[in-house]
N, C-alpha and C positions, 0 to 999 in steps of 0.2 A: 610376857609383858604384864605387868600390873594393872588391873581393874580400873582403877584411878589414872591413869595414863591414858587410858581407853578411852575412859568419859570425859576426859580433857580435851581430847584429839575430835570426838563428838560434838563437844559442847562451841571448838570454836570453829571447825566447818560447816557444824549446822546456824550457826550466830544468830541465834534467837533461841526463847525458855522449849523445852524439852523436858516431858513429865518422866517420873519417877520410872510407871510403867512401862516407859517408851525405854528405857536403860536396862531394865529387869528383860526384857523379852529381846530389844536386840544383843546383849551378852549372854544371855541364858543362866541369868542369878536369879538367887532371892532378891526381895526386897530387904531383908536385914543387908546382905551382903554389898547390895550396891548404896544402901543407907552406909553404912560403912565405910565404903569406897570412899563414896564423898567426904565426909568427915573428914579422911584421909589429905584429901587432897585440898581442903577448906584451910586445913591447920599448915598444910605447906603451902599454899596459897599467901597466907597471912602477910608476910614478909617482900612480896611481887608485886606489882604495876596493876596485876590481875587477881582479882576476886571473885568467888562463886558467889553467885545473889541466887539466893533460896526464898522461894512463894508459894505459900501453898503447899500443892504436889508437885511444882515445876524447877527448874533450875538453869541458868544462862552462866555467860560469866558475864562480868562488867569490869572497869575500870575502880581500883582503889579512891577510897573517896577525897585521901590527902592530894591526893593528884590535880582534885579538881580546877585548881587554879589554871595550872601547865592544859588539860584537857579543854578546855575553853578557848584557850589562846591559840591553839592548834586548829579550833571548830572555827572560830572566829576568823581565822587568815583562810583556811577554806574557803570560808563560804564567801568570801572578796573574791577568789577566783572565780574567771568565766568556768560556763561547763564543759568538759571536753566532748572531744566526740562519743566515747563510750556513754558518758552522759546525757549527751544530745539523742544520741540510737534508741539507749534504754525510754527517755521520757516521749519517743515520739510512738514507740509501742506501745507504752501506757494508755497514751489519748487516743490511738487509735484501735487498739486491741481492748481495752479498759473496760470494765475493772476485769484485771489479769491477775494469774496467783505468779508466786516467784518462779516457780518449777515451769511456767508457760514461756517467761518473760527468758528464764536462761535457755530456754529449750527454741525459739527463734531466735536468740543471740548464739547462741553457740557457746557459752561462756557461762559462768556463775556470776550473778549480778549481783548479788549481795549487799558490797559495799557501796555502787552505786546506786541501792535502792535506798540504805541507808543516809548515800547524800543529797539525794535528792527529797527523802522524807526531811532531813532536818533544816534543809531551805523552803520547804511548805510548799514544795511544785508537785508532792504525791501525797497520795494519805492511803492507812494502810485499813482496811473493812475485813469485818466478819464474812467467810462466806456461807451463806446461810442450806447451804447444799452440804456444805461439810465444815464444822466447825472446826476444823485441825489446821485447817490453811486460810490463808488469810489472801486477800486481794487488793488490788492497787488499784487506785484509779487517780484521776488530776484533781488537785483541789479548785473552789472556785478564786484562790489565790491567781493562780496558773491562768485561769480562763480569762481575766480579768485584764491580765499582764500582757495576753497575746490579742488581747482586743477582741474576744467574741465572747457574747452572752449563751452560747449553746456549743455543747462539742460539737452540730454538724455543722456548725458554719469555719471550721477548721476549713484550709486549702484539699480542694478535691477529696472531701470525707466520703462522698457517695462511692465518688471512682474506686475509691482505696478501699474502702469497707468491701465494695465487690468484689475489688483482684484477693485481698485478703481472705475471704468466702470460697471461694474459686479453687482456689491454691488448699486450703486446709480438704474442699470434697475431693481433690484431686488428691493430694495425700494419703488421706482417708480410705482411696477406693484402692492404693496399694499396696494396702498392709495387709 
């Protein structure tokens, strides 16, 4: 399979930027060779829905920019909908778990949250932070949009935050002490 097919398949199940390096060490290329790659896969790109967006030393894909009318209108009738349950699941981890990285939030879902962290960032119910312990991953927590909406000035005054922070405490040493 072609290099370029690789970092495609990469680039949209990881759905967020992904550096240079991080391609170079999981394929076991050069940098010329995955610089290449890309190019490759940029110029057949060209012509798709889907575009490589290049930063830096980083690279995602993103949506073509002619698109953007149709990508709006499609954002736009989303976010008119209520949130579903997967939605509901994901954002009550957040405020209770918060601030969570992605890998924590699919690893109690069971699931890759992805796209619903993405709809939930763009109706401003999460916001995404540096995590200052490891700048590679990023973390979630509620914005004060969110705290505003559900009526509390603080996350502990959320429904049974004490109780839940403990079973949640509880359960993770209990875990913990079985690995």
């Amino acid at each position: 399979m072609l290099l370029e097919s690789k970092i495609e398949a990469i680039l949209f199940v990881k759905a967020q930027p992904v550096s240079v390096a991080f391609l170079t060490k999981t394929f076991k290329q050069t940098k010329k060779e995955v610089e290449d790659a890309l190019a490759h896969l940029e110029e057949h790109l060209k012509t798709r829905g889907i575009r490589l967006v290049l930063k830096d030393d980083e690279v995602s894909l993103g949506t073509a920019p002619e698109l953007e009318t149709l990508i709006k209108e499609v954002v736009k009738a989303e976010l008119a909908e209520e949130l579903g349950k997967a939605a509901l699941e994901t954002l009550t981890t957040v405020l209770y778990h918060g601030p969570i990285s992605k890998s924590r939030i699919d690893f109690i879902r069971g699931v890759n949250s992805q796209f619903i962290l993405r709809n939930l960032l763009v109706r401003g119910l999460i916001e995404r932070v540096t995590n200052l312990k490891d700048k590679r991953v990023f973390l979630y927590r509620p914005t004060f949009d969110l705290l505003q909406h559900l009526g509390v000035t603080r996350i502990t005054e959320l429904p049974e935050y004490d109780i839940v922070k403990q079973e949640i405490k509880e359960f993770e040493e209990t875990f913990q002490s079985q690995e």
